[in-house]
C-alpha positions in Angstrom: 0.0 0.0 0.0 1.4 3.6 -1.3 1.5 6.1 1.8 0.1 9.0 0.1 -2.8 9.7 2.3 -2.1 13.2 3.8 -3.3 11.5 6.8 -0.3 9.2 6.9 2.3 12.1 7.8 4.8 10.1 6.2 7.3 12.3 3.5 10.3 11.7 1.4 14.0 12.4 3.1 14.3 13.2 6.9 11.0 13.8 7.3 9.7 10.5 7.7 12.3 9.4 10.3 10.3 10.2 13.3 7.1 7.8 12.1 7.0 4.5 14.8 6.2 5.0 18.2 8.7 4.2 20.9 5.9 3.6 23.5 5.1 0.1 21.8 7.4 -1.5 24.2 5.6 0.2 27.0 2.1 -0.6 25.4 3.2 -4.2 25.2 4.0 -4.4 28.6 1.0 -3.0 29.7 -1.0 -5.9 27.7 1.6 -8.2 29.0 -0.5 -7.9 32.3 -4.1 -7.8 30.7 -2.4 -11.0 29.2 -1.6 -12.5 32.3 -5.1 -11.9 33.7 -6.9 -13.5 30.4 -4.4 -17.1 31.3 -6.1 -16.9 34.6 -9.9 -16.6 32.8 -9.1 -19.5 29.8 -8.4 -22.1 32.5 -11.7 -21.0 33.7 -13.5 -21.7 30.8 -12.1 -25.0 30.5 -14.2 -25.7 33.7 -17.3 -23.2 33.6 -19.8 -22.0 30.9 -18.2 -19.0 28.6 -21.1 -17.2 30.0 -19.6 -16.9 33.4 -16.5 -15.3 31.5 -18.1 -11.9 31.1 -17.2 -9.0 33.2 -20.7 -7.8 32.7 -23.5 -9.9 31.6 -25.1 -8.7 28.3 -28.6 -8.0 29.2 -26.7 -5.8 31.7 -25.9 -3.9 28.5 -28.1 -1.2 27.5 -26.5 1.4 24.6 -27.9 4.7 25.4 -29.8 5.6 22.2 -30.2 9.0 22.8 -27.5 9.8 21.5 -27.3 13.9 21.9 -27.5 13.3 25.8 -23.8 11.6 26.2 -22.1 13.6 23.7 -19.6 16.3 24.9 -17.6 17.0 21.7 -19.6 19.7 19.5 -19.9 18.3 16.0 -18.7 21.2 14.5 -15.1 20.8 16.1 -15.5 17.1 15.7 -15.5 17.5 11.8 -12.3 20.2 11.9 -10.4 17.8 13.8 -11.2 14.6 11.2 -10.7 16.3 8.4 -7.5 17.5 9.9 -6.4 13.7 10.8 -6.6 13.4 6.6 -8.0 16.2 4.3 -7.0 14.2 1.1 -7.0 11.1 0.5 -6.7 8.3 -2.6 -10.1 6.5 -1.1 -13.5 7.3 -2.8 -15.9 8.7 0.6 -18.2 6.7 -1.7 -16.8 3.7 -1.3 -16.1 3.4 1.9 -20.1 3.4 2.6 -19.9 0.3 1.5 -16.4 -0.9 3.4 -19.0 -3.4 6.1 -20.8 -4.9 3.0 -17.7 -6.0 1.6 -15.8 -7.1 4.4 -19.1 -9.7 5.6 -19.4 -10.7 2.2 -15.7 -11.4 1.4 -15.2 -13.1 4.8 -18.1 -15.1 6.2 -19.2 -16.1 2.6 -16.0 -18.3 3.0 -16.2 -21.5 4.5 -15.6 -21.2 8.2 -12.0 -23.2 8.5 -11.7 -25.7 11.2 -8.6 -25.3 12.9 -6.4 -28.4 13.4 -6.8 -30.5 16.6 -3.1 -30.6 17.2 -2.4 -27.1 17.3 -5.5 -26.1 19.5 -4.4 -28.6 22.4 -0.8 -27.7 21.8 -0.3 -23.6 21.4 -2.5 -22.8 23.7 -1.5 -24.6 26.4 2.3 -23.5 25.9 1.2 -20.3 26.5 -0.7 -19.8 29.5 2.1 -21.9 31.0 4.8 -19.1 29.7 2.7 -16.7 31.2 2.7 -18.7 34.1 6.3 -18.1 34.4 6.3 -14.9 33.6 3.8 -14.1 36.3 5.9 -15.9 39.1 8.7 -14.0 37.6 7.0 -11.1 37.9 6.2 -11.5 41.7 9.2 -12.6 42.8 11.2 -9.1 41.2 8.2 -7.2 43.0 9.6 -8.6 46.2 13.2 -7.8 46.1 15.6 -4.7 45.5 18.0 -5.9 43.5 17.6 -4.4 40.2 20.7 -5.2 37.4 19.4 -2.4 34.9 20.2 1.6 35.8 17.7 2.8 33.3 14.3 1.9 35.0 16.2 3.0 38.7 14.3 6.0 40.5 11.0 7.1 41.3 9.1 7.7 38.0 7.8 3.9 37.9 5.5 2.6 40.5 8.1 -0.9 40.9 11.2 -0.5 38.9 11.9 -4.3 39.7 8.6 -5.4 38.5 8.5 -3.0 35.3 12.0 -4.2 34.4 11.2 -8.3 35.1 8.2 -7.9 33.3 10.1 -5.7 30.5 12.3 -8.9 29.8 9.3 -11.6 29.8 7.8 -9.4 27.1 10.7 -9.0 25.4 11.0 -13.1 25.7 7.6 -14.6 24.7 4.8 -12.0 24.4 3.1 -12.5 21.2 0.2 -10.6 19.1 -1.9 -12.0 16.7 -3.1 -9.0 14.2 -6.3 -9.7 12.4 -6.3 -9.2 8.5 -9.8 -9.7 8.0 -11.3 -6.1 6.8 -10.6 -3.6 4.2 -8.6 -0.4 3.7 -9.4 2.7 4.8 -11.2 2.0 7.7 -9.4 -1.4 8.7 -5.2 -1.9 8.6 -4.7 2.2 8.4 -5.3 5.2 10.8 -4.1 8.5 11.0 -0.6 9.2 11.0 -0.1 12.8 12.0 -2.6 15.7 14.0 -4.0 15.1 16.8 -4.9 11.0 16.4 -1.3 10.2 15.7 -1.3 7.9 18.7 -3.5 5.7 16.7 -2.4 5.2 12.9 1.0 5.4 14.7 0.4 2.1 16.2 -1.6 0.1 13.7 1.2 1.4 11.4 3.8 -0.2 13.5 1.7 -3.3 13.4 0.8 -3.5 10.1 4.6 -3.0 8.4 6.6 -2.5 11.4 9.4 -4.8 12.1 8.5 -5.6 15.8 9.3 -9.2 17.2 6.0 -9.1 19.1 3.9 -9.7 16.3 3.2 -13.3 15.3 1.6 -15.0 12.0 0.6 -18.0 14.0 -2.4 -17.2 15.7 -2.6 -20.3 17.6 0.8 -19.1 19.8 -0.5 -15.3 20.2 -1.7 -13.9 24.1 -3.8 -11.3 22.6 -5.6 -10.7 19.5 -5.3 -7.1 17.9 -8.6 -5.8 15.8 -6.5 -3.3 13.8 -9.7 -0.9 12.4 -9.3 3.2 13.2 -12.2 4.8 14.7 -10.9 8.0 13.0 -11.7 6.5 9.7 -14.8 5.2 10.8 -15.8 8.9 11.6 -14.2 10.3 8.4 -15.8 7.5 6.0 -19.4 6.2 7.8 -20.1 8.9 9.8 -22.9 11.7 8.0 -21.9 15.1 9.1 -23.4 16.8 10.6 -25.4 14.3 13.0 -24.9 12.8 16.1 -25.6 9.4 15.2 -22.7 7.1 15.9 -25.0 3.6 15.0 -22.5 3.5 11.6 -20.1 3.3 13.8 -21.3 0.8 16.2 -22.4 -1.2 13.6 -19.0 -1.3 12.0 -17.9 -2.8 15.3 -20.2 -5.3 15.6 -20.1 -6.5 12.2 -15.8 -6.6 12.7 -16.8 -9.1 15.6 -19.3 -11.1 14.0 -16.8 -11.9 10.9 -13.6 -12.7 13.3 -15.7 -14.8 15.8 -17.3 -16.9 12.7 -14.1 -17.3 11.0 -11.6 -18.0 14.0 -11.9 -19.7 17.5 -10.3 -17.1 19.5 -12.6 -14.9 20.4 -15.2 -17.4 21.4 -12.5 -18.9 23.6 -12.7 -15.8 26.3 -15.4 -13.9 24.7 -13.1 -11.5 23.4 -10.9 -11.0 26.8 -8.1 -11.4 25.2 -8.7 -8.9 22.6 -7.8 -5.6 22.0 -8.6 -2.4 20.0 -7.0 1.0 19.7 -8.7 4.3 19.4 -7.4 8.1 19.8 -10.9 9.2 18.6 -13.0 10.6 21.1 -15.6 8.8 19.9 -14.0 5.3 20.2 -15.9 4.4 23.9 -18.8 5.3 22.0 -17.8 2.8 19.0 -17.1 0.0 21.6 -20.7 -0.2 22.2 -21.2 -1.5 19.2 -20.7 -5.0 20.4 -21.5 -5.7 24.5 -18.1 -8.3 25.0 -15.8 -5.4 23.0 -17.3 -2.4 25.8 -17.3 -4.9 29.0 -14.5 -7.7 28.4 -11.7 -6.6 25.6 -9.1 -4.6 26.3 -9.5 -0.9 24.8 -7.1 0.8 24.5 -7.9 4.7 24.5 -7.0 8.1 25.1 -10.1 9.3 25.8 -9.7 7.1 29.2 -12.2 8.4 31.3 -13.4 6.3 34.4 -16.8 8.0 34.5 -17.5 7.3 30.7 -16.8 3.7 31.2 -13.2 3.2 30.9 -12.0 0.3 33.5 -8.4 0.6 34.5 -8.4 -3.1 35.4 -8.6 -4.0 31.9 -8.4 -0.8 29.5 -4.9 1.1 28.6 -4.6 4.1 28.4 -2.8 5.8 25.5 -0.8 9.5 25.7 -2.6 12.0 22.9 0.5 13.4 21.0 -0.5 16.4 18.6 1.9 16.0 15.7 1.0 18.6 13.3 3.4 17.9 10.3 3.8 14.1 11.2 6.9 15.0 13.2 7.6 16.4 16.8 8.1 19.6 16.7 12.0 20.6 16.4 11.4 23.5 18.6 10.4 20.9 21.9 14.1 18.9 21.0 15.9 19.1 24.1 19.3 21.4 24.4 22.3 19.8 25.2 22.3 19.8 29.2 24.9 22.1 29.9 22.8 24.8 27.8 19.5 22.9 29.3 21.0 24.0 32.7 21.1 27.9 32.1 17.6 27.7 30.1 15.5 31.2 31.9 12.2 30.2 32.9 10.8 33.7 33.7 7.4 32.5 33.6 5.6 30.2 36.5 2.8 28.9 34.4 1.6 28.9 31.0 -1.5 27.9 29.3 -3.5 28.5 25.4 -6.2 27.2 24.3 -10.0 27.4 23.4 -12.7 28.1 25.7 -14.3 24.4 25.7 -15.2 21.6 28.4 -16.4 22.2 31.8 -12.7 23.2 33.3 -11.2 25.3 31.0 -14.1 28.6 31.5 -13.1 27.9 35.5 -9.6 28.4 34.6 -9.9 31.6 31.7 -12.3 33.2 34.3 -9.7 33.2 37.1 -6.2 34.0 35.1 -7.2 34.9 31.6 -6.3 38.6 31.8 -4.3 38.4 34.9 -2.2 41.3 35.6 0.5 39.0 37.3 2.8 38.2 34.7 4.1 35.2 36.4 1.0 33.3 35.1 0.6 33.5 31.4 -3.4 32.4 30.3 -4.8 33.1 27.4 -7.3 31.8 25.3 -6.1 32.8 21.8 -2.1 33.5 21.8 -1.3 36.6 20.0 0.6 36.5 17.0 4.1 37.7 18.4 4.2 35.1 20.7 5.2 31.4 20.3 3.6 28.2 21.9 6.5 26.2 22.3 8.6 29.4 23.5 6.7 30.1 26.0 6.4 26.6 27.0 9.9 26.3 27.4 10.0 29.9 29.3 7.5 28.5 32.3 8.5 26.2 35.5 5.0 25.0 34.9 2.6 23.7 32.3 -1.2 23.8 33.0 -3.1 21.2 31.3 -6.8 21.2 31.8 -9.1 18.8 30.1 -10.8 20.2 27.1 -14.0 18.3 26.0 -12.9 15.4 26.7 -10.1 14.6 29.6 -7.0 13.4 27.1 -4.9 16.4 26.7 -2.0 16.7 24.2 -0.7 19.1 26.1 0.4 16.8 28.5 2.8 15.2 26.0 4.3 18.5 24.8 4.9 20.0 28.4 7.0 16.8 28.9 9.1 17.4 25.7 9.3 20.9 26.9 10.9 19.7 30.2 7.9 21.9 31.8 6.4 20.5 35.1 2.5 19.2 33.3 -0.2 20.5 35.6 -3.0 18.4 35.6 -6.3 19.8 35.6 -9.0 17.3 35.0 -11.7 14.9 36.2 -11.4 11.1 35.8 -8.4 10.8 33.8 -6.7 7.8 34.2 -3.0 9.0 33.2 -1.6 7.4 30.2 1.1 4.4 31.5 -0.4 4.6 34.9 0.1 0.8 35.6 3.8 1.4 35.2 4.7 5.2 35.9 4.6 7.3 39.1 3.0 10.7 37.7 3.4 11.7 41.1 7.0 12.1 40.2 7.0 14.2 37.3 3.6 15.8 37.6 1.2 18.0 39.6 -2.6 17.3 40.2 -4.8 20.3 41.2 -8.2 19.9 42.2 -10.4 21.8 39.8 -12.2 23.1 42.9 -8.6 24.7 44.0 -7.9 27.0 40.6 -8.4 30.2 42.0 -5.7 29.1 44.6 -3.2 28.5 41.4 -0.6 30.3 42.1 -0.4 29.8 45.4 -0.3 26.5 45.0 2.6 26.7 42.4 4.2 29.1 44.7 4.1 26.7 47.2 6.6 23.7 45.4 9.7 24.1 47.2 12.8 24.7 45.0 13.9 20.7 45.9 10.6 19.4 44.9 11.0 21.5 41.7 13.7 19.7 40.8 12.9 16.5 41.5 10.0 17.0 39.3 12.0 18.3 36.3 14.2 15.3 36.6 11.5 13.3 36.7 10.2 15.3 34.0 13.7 14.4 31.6 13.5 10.8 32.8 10.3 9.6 31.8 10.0 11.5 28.1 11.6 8.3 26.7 8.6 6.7 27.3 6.2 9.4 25.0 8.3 10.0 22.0 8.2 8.4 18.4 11.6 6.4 16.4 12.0 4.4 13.4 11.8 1.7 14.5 10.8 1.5 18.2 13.1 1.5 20.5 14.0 -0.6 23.0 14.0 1.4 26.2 16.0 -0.4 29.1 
């Protein structure tokens, strides 16, 4: 397939090197442990009904069909920011309506193949007894302080000993099976720069990347990826202009029905040990489209919020990362640290952005205006200033939820080396399983914002700098290489 979606970010010369995301690893490891749990729930099925399997039972499961009561994103910006993800594109809008059609009747049209006997007793079975290991592995590092690697050592991971152990299992045996049942655009492809580069980042990786997690074999896989973007969905089934995200859903459900007739695996756990990716704010909304997907698979999102749904015992979730040209932005490069050291940071905090979501009019109201100077708010930036400039000018970044809770301002503060002030409601912090925000990140209540600066004020000089080094630490973990990189 030719890259010449405008969606794909991907150019000729040095512009293409930054295109594969180095938090695969970390991603991995975090469905290492999802992958851990769903051993635990196959030997159950061996002994109990696959009804007993689900998280929630399905007539539990009731889609709200109203659908302008649990939508927060106006549909106006919803439309800006697709069309941003891929303006252009070699794929006929046409023909994409009928993308499901074709991908039911090219798939379950096919005789269903019967998979052989040997390889269902055999595979399966060698795995959940590598997990095995890897889980007593993993418990047994949790216990002790001895830890051989330097570069997991301090306080930005919840258990360095754990992370690392379980680093080296996934590095060892964890396997991913990718579907290749659907068709391109919506299916195999995603957006590869603007604001849902998280997502075609990942499938790209996937897809063509040359990562030793993948595996052809189904048979020896731990989890299963469904590899359709919910961006697309939006961009190619959705009818502007509406709130109705049924095409969406439907898409979903259909995806299921094809892989569950075809294959064995998802019937196995009921999809448990299944995954999808979305950066889309709409992609909890598309999970609904089938009850196992929204209550047992693992989704992973950046839209993780817990009050919307999103269950840190089984979800991910995924850092937003705004790249505008398909690229970070040069400007956010770190300085070599002996320049690094003398960088002026006149200002205390720093925020621009639009007036949207229930936080942000709390925050303009207080500091927008402001004559202190040491707290730069504004809602549009004026034209002689920069974004990154003054990003890199302020101690601290303030990053309050928009619509929805993902910010990508999280992401740049970090490249920025600017402590990220979070300002938000629900969010479950991207890598949460593994890193210590607490380390290299302030929470403030939304209910404290007129209290900002004092609170700012109020980080002693030592705690400052223990958050900036945790700060520099921990941006290995949220920046894209060709390929990924292996980061211990």
């Amino acid at each position: 397939m030719k890259k010449t979606m405008e969606g794909d970010g991907i150019g000729k010369g040095g512009e293409g090197k930054l295109i594969l995301s180095a938090f695969l690893s970390v991603l991995c490891f975090l469905l290492v442990g999802s992958a851990i749990i769903v051993a635990s729930i196959r030997v159950s099925a061996l002994k109990e009904s696959f009804g007993s399997l689900i998280l929630i039972a399905p007539d539990q499961y009731t889609p709200e069909r109203n659908i302008n009561n649990y939508f927060s994103v106006p549909i106006l910006e919803l439309q800006t920011k697709v069309e941003g993800a891929g303006s252009s594109s070699l794929y006929d809008p046409a023909r994409s309506v009928s993308v499901v059609a074709n991908l039911i009747s090219r798939n379950v049209s096919r005789p269903i193949e019967s998979p052989p006997r040997k390889r269902t007793a055999s595979k399966p079975q060698k795995a959940e007894e590598g997990l095995a290991r890897a889980r007593d592995a993993i418990r047994k590092a949790a216990s002790t302080r001895n830890l051989s690697s330097r570069t997991v050592t301090g306080g930005i991971y919840r258990n360095p000993q754990a992370f690392h152990r379980s680093y080296l299992e996934m590095e060892k045996r964890f396997k991913v099976f990718v579907y290749k049942e659907g068709d391109l655009p919506i299916v195999h492809d995603g957006p590869c720069k603007n604001i849902y580069a998280s997502e075609g980042r990942f499938i790209s990786e996937m897809e063509h990347g040359r990562n030793k997690f993948r595996t052809s074999n189904p048979y020896s896989a731990h989890v299963y990826f469904m590899p359709f973007s919910v961006t697309w969905m939006v961009k190619y089934l959705y009818k502007p202009l509406t709130y109705d995200v049924s095409p969406l859903q439907q898409f979903v459900s259909d995806y299921v029905r094809v892989i569950s007739t075809k294959h064995p695996f998802w019937n196995r756990t009921q999809g448990a040990d299944h995954f999808m990716l979305s950066c889309h704010d709409w992609g909890p909304h598309a999970s609904k489209g089938n009850a196992n997907v929204y209550n047992n698979s693992i989704r992973v999102l950046c839209n993780a919020n817990s009050s919307e749904g999103f269950n840190p015992q089984k979800d991910v979730s995924l850092p937003e990362i705004h790249l505008y040209t398909g690229n970070i932005s040069p400007k956010l490069n770190p300085l070599p640290t002996d320049l690094n050291h003398h960088i002026q940071r006149p200002h205390l905090a720093f925020f621009a952005g639009g007036l949207h979501g229930p936080i942000r009019p709390i925050l303009l109201h207080y500091w927008k205006n402001h004559p202190d100077p040491e707290i730069q708010v504004y809602e549009y930036l004026p034209k002689h200033l920069d974004y990154y400039t003054l990003m890199l000018q302020s101690k601290f970044c303030l990053c309050p939820s928009g619509h929805e809770v993902a910010s990508p301002r999280v992401v740049e503060a970090i490249y920025a080396e600017c402590i990220p002030v979070i300002l938000s409601r629900n969010y479950v912090l991207p890598f949460s399983d593994v890193l210590n925000w607490d380390a290299f990140s302030l929470h403030v209540e939304v209910s404290e914002i007129p209290r900002l600066k004092e609170i700012l004020l109020g980080v002693s000089e030592r705690e400052y700098l223990r958050l900036k080094e945790g700060v520099k630490a921990v941006r290995v973990h949220f920046v894209f290489n060709k390929p990924a990189q292996r980061i211990i």
